[in-house]
The first five atom37 places (N, CA, C, CB, O) and aatype in JSON, in Angstrom:
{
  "aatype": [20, 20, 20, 20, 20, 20, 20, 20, 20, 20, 20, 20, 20, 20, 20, 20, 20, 20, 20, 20, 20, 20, 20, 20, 20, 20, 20, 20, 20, 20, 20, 20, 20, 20, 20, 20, 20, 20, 20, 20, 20, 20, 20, 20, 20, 20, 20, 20, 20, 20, 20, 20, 20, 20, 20, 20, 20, 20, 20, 20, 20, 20, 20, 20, 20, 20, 20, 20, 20, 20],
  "atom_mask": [
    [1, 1, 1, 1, 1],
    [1, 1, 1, 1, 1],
    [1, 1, 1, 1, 1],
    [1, 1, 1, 1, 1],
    [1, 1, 1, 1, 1],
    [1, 1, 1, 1, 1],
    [1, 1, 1, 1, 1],
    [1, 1, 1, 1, 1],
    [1, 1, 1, 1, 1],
    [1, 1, 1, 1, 1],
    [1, 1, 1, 1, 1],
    [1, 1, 1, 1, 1],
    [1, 1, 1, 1, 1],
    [1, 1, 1, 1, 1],
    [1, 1, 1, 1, 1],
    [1, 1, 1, 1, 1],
    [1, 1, 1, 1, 1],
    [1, 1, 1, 1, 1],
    [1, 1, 1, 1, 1],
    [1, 1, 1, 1, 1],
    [1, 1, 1, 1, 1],
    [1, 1, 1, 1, 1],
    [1, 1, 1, 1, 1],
    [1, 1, 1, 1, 1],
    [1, 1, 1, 1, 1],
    [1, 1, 1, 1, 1],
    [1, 1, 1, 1, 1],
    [1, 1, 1, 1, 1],
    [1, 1, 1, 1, 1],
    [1, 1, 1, 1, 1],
    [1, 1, 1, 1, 1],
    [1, 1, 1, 1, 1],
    [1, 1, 1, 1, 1],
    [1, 1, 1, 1, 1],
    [1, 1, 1, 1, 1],
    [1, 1, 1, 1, 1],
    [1, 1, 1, 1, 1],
    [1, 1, 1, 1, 1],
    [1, 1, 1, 1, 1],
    [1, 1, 1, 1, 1],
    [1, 1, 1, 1, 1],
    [1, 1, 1, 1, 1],
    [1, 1, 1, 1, 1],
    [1, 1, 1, 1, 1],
    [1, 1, 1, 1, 1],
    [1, 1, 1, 1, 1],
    [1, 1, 1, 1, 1],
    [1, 1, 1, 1, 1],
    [1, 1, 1, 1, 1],
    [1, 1, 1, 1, 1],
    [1, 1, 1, 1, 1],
    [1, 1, 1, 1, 1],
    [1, 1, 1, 1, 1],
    [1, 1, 1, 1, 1],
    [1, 1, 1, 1, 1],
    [1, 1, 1, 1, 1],
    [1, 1, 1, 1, 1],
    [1, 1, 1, 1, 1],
    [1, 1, 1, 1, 1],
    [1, 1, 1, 1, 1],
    [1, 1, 1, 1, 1],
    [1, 1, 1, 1, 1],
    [1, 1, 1, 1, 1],
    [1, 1, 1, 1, 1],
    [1, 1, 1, 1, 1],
    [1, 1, 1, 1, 1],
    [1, 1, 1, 1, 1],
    [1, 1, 1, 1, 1],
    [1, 1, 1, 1, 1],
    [1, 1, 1, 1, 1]
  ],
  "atom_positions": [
    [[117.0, 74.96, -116.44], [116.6, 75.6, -117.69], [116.59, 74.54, -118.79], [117.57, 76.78, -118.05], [117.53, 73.74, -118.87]],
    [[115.76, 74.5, -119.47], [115.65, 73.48, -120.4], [116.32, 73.81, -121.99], [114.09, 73.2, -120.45], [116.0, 74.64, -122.84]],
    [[117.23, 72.92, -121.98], [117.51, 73.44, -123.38], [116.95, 72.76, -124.98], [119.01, 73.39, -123.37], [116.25, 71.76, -125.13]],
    [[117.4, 73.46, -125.8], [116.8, 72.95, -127.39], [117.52, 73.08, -128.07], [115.76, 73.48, -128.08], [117.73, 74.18, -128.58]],
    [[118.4, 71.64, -128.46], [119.44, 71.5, -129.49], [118.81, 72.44, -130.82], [119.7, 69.72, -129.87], [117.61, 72.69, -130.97]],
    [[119.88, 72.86, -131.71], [119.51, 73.09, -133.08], [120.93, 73.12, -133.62], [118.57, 74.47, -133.37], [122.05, 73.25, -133.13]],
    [[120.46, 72.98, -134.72], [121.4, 72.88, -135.98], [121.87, 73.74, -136.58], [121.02, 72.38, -136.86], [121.33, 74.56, -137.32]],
    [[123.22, 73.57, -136.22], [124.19, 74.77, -136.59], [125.55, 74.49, -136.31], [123.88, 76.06, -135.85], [125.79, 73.81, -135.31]],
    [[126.56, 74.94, -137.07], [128.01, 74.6, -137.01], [128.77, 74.6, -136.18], [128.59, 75.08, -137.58], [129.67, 73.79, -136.01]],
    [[128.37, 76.02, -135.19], [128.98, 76.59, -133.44], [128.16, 76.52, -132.56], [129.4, 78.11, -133.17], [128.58, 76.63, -131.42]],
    [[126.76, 76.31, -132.76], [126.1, 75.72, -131.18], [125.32, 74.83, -130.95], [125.41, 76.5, -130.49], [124.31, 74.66, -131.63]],
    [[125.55, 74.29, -130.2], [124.57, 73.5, -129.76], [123.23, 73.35, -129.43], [124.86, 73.29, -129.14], [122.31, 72.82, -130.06]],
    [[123.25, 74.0, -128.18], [121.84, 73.98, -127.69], [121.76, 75.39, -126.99], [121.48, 72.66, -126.63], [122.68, 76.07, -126.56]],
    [[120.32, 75.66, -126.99], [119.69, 77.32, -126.56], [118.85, 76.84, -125.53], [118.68, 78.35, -127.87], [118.37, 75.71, -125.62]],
    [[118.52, 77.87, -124.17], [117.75, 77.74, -123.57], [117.57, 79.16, -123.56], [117.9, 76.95, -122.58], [118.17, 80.03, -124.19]],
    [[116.41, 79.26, -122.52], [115.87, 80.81, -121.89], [115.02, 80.09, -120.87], [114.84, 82.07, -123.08], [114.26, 79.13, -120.98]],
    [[115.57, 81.19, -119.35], [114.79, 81.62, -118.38], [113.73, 82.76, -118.7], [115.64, 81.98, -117.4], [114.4, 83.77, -118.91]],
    [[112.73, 82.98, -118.8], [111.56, 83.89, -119.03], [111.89, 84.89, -117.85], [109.95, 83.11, -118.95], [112.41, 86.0, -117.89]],
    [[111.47, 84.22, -116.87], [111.49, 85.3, -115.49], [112.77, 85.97, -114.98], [111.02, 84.53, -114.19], [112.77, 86.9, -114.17]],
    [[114.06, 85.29, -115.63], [115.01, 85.98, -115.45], [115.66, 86.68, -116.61], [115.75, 85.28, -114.84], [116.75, 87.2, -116.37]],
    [[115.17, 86.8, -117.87], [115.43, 87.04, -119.19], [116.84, 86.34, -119.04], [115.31, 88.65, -119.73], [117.79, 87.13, -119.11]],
    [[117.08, 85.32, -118.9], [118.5, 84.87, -119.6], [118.77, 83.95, -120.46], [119.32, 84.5, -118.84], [117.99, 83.0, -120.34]],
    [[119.61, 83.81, -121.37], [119.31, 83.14, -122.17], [121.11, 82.3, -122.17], [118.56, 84.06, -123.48], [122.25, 82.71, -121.92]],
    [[120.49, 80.97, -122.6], [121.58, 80.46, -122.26], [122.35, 79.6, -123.36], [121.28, 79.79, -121.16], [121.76, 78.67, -123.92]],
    [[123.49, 79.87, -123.62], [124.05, 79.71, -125.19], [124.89, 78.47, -124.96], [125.08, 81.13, -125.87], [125.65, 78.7, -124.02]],
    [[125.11, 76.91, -125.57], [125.64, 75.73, -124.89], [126.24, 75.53, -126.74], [124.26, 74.37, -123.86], [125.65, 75.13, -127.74]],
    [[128.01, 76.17, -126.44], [128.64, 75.86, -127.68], [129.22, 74.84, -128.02], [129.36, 76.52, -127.94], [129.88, 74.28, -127.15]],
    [[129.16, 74.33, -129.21], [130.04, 72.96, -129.75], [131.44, 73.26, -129.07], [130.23, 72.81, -131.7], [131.46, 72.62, -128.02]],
    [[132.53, 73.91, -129.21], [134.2, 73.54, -128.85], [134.18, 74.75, -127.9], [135.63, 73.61, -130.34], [135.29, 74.85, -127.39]],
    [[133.24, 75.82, -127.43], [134.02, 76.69, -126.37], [132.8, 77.13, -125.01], [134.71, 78.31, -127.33], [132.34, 78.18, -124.56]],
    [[132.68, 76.1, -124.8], [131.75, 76.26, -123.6], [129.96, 76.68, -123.67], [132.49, 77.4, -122.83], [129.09, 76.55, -124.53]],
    [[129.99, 77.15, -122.46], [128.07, 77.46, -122.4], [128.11, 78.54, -121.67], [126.87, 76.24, -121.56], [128.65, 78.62, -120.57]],
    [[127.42, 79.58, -122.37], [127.37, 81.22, -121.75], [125.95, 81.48, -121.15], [127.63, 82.52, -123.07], [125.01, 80.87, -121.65]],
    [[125.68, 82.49, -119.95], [124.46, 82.8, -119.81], [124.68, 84.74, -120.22], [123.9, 82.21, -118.09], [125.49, 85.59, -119.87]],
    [[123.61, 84.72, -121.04], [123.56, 85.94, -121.41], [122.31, 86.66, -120.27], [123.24, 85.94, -123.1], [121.25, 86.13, -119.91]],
    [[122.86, 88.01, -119.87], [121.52, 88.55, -119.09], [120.53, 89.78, -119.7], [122.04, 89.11, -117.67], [120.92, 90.49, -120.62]],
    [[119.95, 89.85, -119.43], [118.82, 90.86, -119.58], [118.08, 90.75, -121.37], [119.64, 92.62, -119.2], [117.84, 91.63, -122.18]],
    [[117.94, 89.49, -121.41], [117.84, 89.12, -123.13], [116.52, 89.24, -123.26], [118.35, 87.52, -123.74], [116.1, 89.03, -122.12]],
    [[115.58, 89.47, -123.98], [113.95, 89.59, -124.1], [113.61, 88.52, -124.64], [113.32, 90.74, -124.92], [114.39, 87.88, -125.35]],
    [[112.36, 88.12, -124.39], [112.11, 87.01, -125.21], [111.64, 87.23, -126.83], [111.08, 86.27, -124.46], [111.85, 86.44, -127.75]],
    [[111.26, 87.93, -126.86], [111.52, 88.29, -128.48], [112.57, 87.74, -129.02], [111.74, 89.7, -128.81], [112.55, 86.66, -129.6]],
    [[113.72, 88.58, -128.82], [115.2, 88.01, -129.27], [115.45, 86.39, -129.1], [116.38, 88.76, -128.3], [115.92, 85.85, -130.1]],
    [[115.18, 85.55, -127.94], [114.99, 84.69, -127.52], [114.76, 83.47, -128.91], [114.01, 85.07, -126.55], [115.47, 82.65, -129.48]],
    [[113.01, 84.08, -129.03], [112.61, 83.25, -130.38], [112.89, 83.75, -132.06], [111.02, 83.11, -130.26], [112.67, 83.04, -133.04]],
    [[113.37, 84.98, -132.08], [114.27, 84.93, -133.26], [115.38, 84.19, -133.7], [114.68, 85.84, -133.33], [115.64, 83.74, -134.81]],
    [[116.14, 84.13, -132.36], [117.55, 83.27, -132.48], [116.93, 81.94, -132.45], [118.79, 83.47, -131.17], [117.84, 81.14, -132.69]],
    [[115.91, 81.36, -132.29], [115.71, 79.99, -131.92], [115.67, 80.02, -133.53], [114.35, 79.38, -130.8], [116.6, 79.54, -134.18]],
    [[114.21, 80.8, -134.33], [113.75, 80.43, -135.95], [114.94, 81.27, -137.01], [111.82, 81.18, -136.33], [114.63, 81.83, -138.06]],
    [[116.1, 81.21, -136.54], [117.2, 82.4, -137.54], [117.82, 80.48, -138.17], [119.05, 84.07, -136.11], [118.15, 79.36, -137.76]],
    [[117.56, 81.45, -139.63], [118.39, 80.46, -140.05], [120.14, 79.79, -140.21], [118.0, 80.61, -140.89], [120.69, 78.83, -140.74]],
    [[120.56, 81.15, -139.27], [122.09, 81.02, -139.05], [122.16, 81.05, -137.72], [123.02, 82.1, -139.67], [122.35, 82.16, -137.23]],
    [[122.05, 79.93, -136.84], [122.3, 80.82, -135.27], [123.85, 81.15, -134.93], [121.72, 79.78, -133.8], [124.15, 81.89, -133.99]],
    [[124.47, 80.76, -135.47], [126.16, 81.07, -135.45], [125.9, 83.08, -136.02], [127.39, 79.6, -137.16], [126.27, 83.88, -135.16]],
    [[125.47, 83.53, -136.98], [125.36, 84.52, -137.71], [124.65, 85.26, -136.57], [124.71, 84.3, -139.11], [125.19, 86.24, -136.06]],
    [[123.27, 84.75, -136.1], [122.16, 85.75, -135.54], [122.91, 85.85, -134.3], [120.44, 85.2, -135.39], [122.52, 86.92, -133.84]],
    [[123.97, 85.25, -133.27], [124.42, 85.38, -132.4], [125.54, 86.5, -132.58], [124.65, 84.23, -132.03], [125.71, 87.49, -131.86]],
    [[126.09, 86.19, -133.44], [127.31, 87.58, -133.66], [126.65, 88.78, -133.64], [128.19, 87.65, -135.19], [126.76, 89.8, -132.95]],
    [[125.89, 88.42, -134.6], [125.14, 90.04, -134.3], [124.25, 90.67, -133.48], [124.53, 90.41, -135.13], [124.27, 91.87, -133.19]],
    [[123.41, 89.82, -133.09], [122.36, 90.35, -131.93], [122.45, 90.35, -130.28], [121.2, 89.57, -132.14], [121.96, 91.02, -129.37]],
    [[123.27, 89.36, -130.4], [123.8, 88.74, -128.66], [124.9, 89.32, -128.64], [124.09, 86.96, -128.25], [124.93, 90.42, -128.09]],
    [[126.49, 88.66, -129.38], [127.39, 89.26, -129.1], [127.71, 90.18, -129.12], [127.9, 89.03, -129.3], [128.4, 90.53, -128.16]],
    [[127.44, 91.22, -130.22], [127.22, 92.54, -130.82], [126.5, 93.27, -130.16], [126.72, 92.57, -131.97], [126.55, 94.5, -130.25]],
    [[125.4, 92.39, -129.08], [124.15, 93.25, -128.5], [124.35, 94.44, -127.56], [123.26, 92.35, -127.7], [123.7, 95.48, -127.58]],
    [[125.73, 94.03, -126.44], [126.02, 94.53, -125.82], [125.4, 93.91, -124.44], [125.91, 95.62, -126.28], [125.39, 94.58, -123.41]],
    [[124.8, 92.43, -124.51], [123.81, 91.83, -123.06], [125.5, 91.49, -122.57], [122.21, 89.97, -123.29], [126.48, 91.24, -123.27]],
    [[125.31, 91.62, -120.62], [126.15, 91.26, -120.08], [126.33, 89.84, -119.8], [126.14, 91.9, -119.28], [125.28, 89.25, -119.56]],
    [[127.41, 89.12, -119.75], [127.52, 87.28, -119.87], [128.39, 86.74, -119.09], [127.98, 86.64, -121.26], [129.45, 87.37, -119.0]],
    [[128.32, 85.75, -118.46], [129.27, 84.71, -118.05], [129.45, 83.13, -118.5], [129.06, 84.68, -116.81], [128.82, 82.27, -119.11]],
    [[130.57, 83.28, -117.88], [130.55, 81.73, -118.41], [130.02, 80.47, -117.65], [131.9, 81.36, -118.66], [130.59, 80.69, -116.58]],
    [[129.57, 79.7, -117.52], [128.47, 78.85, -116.67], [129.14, 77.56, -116.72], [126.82, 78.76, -117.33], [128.63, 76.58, -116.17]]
  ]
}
């Protein structure tokens, strides 16, 4: 899965599998999560959100998508 650093205080880098909707969260101090059943919609919101620390609390973590740790 290819990821894409961005700029932000708590993460690092974002990827997404398309065909498997997962999306994959690679944090500064607490690891790298794969989130499942994520749409790609959501996908490229969180990529253009200008808080991804913010858009993650609320849309991912808050979302209710099921996750592990990778």
């Amino acid at each position: 899965m290819e990821m894409i650093q961005v700029t932000s205080s708590t993460i690092n880098a974002i990827g997404y599998d398309d065909q498997a909707g997962t999306l994959r969260v690679e944090f500064i101090k607490s690891g790298t999560y794969d989130y499942y059943s994520v749409s790609q919609d959501i996908y490229y919101a969180f990529l253009s959100a200008p808080s991804k620390g913010q858009f993650h609390n609320l849309y991912i973590k808050k979302g209710g998508f099921s996750y592990s740790r990778v």
